[in-house]
matplotlib code that plots the C-alpha trace (Angstrom):
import matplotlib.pyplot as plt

x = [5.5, 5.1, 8.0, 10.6, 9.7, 10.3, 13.5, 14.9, 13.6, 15.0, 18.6, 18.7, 17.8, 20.8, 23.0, 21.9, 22.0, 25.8, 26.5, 25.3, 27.1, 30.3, 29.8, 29.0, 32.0, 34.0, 32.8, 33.8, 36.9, 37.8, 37.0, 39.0, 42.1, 41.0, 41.5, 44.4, 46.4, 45.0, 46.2, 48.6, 50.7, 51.5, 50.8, 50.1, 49.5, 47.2, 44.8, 44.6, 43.5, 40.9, 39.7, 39.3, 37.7, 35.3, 34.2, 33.9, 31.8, 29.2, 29.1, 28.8, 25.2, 24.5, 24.9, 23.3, 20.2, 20.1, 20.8, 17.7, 14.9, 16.7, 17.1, 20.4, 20.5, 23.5, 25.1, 25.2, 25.5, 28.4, 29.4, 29.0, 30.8, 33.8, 34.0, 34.2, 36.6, 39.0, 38.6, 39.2, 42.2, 43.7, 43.2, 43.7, 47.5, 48.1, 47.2, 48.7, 51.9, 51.9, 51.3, 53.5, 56.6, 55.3, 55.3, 54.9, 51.7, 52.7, 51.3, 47.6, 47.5, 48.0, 45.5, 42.9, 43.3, 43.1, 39.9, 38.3, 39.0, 37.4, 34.3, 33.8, 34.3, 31.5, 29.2, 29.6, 28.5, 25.6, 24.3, 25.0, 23.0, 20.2, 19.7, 20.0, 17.4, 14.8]
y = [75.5, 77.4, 75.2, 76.2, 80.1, 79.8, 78.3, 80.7, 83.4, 81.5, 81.6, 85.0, 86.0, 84.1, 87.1, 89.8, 87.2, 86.4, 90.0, 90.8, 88.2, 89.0, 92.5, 91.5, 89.8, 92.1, 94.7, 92.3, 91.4, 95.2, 95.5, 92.6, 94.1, 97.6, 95.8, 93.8, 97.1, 98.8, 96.0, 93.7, 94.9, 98.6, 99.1, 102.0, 100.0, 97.3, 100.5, 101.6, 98.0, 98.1, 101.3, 100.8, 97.5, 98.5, 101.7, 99.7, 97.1, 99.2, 101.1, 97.7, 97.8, 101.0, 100.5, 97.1, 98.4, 101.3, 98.1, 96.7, 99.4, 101.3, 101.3, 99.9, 97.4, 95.4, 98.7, 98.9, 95.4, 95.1, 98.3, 96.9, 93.6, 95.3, 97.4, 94.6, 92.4, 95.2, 95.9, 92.7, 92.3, 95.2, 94.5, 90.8, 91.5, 94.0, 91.7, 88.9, 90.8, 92.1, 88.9, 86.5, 89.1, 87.5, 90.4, 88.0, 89.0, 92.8, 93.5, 93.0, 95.9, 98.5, 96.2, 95.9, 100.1, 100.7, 98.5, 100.5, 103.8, 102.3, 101.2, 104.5, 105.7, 102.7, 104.3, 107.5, 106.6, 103.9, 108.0, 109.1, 106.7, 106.6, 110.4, 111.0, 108.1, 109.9]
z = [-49.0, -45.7, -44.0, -46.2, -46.2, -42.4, -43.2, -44.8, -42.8, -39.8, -41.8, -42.7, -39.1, -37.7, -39.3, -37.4, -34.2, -35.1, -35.6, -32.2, -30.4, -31.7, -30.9, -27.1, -27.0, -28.4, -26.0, -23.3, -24.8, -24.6, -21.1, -20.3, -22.0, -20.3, -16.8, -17.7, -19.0, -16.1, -13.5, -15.2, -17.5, -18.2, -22.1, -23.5, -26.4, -24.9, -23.5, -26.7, -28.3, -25.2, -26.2, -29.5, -29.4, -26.7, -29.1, -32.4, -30.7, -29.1, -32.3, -34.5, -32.3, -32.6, -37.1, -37.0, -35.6, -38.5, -40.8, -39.3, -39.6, -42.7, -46.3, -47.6, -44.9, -46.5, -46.7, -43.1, -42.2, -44.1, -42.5, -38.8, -40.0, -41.3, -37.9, -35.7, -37.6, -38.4, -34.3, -34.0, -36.0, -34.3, -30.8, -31.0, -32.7, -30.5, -27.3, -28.4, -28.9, -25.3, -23.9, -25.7, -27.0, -30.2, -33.1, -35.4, -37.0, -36.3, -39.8, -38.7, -36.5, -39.3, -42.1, -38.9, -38.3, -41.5, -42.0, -39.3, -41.1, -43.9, -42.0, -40.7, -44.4, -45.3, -42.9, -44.3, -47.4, -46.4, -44.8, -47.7, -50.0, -47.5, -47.3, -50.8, -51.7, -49.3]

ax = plt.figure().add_subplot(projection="3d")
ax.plot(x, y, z, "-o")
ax.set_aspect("equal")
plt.show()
């Protein structure tokens, strides 16, 4: 009975672990874009997807480790998730439209900003709820 508690402890702790990752690789994502744009190719554009990757991914931590000692803690994971994929969506269209000349998938820019308004918006009411329940 005791093996399969640990299992599913062990599952549910791969989330934050995931979550964590893909922040730190975000963040380094960012600052690879942040050099390139500084170095390579002269984009306004690309050093705002830098920016804005590098922000969202160091605040993705910054939520997640509310998520982890909090109340609402889906709340704000799902708030930390939403961040860096719409950060993600952003910067990766916006990169791989300045490399390639490709603006094929242009319209993920604007769906990936506006996911990151919404996160923001996510953790203002995950504050919210938290406050309010105290």
């Amino acid at each position: 009975m005791a093996i399969s508690a640990e299992k599913s402890e062990g599952a549910r702790c791969r989330a934050p672990f995931l979550i964590l990752v893909w922040a730190g690789l975000a963040g380094a994502a960012g600052v690879g874009l942040a050099a390139a744009a500084a170095h390579k190719v002269d984009s306004p554009a690309l050093t705002s997807a830098a920016t804005m990757l590098t922000l969202h991914a160091a605040a993705a931590v910054g939520i997640f480790a509310i998520a982890l000692r909090g109340p609402h803690r889906r709340l704000w994971g799902a708030a930390a998730v939403l961040m860096l994929l719409a950060a993600s969506l952003f910067a990766g269209e916006i990169a791989f439209h300045t490399f390639t000349d490709n603006a094929s998938f242009q319209f993920l820019a604007p769906v990936g900003g506006s996911g990151m308004i919404l996160s923001w918006l996510l953790v203002a009411v995950a504050a919210f709820t938290s406050w309010a329940r105290d």
